[in-house]
C-alpha positions, 0 to 999 in steps of 0.5 A: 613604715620602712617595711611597708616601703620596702615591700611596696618596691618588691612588689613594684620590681616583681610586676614590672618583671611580670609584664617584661615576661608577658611582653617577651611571651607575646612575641614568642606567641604571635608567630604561633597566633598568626600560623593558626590563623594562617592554618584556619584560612587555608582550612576555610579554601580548602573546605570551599574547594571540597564544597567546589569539588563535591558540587561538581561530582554532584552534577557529573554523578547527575549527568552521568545517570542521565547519560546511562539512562540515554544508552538503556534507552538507546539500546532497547531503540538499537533491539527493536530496530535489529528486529525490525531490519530483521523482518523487513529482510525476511520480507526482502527475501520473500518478495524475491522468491514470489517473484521469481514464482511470478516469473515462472508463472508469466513464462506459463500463462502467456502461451494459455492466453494465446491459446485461449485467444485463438480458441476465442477466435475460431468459436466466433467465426463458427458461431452465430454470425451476430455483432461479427464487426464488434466481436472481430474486433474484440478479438483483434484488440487482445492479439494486440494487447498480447505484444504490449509490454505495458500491460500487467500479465494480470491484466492480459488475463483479465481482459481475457476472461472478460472476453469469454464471460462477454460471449457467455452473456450472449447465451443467455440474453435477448438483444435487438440491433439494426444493421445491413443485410443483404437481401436478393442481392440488395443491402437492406436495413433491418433490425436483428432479433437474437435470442441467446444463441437459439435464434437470430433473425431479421426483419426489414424497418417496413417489416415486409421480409424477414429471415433466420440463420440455419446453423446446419447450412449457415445460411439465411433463410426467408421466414413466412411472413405468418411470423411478422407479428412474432417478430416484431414482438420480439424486438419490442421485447428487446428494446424493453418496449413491452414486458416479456412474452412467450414468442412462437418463432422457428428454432432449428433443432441439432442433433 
């Protein structure tokens, strides 16, 4: 019995130096405890600043494909606009040298226009003497057209070829138009007869009297009143009064 009590006081001083070592152990380890901690919250920051970080190169790593995709595209767009720069400076310079060939051709084609007008001029006056007030004047508007600086030397040509291609018509066609002729001293009203440049008659609007221009002598002439019905057919030709038909009238023969 006094073994059992004696035991029982061992055992009880031996847990209670236990628990006085257990205690003492707990203070030395908290300070262990707490820095752990302390290591695995700045552990957890800093895998938040990496996932930070990381989220952040993710998106300048995006952005710079973007921006690289941007230059590809804009150095292709700067190729094809140095090509385009390129031809329109060819085009610049060919533009230049044609206009220089232009000037040299203005320099050489006004003297032929002139020429070509003066030679026009002198056929009209020693042509057959028909529609001589419009053909005059046809005349007169290209020596006026020639001092104009607002006309294209283009267009100066033109107009003079025109003129010629409207005095080469005459040649080829039957025409009626009444006018004044001066018969034995009086004006008289007449119809004219031409047919091309082989004849140009008059006839007066009573049909009494009747002429012809003589090309060798150029002068008119009376025509025999044997060509009357003659004539007059011919001017119902002209006017498209009747379907064309031969005609017997007098046709001067040259050399």
């Amino acid at each position: 019995m006094k073994f059992t009590k004696t035991l029982s006081a061992v055992l009880l001083v031996s847990l209670l130096a236990g628990q006085a070592a257990f205690a003492q152990q707990d203070k030395e380890l908290q300070p262990v405890v707490d820095a752990a901690a302390k290591i695995n919250e700045s552990a957890a920051d800093s895998q938040s600043k990496i996932n930070n970080i990381t989220d952040q190169i993710g998106s300048k790593l995006q952005q710079f494909k973007t921006i690289n995709k941007e230059i590809d595209g804009l150095m292709v767009y700067n190729k094809q606009l140095e090509k385009q720069i390129a031809n329109q400076q060819q085009e610049m310079l060919d533009l230049n040298n044609a206009i220089d060939e232009v000037s040299v051709i203005e320099r050489q084609i006004t003297p032929l226009m002139i020429r070509m007008i003066d030679g026009l001029a002198q056929f009209v006056e020693l042509d057959v003497p028909f529609l001589e007030e419009e053909r005059a004047n046809r005349i007169i508007d290209l020596r006026n057209m020639m001092d104009r600086a607002d006309v294209a030397p283009s267009e100066k040509f033109r107009r003079v070829m025109e003129a010629y291609q409207v005095e080469m018509d005459y040649g080829r066609t039957l025409e009626a138009y009444p006018g004044l002729h001066t018969i034995d001293g009086q004006e008289r009203n007449v119809d004219f007869l031409r047919i091309g440049r082989t004849a140009l008659i008059y006839q007066t609007r009573d049909a009494g009297m009747q002429g012809i221009w003589n090309k060798q002598t150029r002068q008119w002439e009376p025509l025999s009143s044997d060509y009357r019905t003659q004539i007059t057919k011919g001017l119902r030709m002209a006017k498209k009064q009747m379907a064309p038909d031969l005609l017997m009238l007098p046709v001067a023969i040259t050399d």
